[in-house]
N, C-alpha and C positions, 0 to 999 in steps of 0.2 A: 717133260724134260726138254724138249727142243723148243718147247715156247719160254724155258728160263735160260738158253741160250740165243734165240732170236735176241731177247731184250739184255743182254749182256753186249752181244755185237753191236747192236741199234745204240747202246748207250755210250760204247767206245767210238764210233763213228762219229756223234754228235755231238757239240761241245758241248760245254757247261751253262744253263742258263745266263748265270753270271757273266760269262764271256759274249754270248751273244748279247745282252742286254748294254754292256760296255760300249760293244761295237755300232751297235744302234746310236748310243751316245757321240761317239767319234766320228762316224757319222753325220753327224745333226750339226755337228759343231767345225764340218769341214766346208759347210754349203756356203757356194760363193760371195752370196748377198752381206752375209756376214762382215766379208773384207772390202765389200764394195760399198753400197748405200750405207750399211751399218758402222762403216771407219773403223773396223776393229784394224790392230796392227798385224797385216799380213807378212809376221814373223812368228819366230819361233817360241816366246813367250806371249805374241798374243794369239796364237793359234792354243797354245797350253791354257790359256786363260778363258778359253770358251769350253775346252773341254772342262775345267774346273767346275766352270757355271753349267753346262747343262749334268756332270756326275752329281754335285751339289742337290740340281731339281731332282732327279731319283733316285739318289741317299737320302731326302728329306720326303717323296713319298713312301719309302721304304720302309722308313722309321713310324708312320704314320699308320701302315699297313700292322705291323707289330710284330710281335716274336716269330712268327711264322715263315716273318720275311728275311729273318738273319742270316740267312743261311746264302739267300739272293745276293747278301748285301755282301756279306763276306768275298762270294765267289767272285761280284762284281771288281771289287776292290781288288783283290788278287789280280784279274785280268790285267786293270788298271795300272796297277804298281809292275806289273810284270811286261807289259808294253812300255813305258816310261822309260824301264831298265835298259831293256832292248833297245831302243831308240838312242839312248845314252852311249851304249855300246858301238851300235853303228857307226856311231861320228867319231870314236876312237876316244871316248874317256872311259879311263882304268877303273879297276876294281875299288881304288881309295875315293874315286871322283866320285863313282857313280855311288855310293856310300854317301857321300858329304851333301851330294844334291839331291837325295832322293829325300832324306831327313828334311832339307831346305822345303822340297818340294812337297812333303807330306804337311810340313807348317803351313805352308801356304794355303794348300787344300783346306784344312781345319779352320781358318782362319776366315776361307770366302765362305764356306757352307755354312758357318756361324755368323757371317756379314750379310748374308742373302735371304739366309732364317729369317734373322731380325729384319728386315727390311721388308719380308714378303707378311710377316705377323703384324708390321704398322709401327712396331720399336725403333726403327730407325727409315729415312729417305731411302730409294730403291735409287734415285739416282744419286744419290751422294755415294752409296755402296758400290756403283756401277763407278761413275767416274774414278774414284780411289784403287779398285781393282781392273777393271777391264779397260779402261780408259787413262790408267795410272802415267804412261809412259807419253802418250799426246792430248793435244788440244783439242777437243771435239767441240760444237755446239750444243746447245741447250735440248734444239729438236731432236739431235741425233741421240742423244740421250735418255730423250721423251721415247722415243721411239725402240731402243732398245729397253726402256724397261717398261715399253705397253709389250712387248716381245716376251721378254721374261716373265710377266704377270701371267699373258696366255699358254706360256711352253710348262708355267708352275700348275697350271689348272688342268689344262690337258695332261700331265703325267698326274695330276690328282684324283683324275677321273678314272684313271686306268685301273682295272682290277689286278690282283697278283696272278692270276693266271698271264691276263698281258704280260706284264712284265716279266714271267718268265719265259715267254716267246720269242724276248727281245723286243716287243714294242712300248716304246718312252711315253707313247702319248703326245711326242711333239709334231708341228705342224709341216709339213713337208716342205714349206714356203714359209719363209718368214716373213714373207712381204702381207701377209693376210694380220697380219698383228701392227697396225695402225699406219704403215708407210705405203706412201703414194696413191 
């Protein structure tokens, strides 16, 4: 009896995989190099838009993983859409806004994980998918390009390698430095 309350407490205390795995993501996708060498737009849709791309890399090994994993993926999601909101709120849009853009912003999501799929399978350019979304709003170089999706190729294999137990720990599998995935 007190070992089925031990794990009733331990399990209120600790979040939900899904939430820890999210934040892993948020994480990975807040490292500086990102808006420095990498020329992401160190704003508020292109900070959104790396989170997109690395939730993207582990909903796509999730899916890979299989039925097992749905439940990861759901929770992830949740996390995801539930910080989004919150952040929406913070800046002071209402209950009707944060409706109108979270549907915008669920599109959008659906939309890169389905551009980044194809792009990582060989069906489409990884940099044509890259410039379009993650680069949609400035002018980058060719390199810099090359270099975020020699980045992307290895943040997609590293979370491919990861077993479901990782992932449920919160670890993405991605590289702590993104500089080790072809820059300088």
């Amino acid at each position: 009896m007190l070992e089925f309350l031990r794990r009733r407490i331990r399990a209120r205390r600790e979040p939900p995989a899904g939430r820890k795995l999210y934040f892993a993501v948020l994480a990975q996708s807040r490292l500086p190099a990102f808006y420095g060498s990498f020329a992401v737009p160190d704003t508020v849709p292109g900070r959104f838009e790396m989170v997109l791309l690395h939730a993207a890399l582990v909903f796509r090994r999730l899916r890979l993983i299989g039925a097992e994993a749905q439940r990861l993926s759901d929770e992830m999601f949740d996390a995801m859409t539930a910080d989004l909101d919150r952040s929406m709120r913070e800046v002071g849009i209402g209950d009707q806004g944060v409706s109108k853009r979270m549907k915008l912003m669920a599109g959008s999501f659906y939309g890169r994980a389905q551009a980044y799929e194809q792009a990582l399978s060989g069906a489409e350019s990884l940099d044509d998918a890259l410039r379009r979304n993650l680069y949609g709003t400035v002018a980058v170089g060719d390199d810099v390009v090359a270099r975020m999706a020699a980045y992307v190729r290895a943040a997609a294999a590293g979370a491919d390698a990861q077993s479901f137990a990782d992932l449920r720990e919160g670890r993405p599998g991605f590289s702590s430095t993104p500089y080790r995935a072809g820059t300088q």
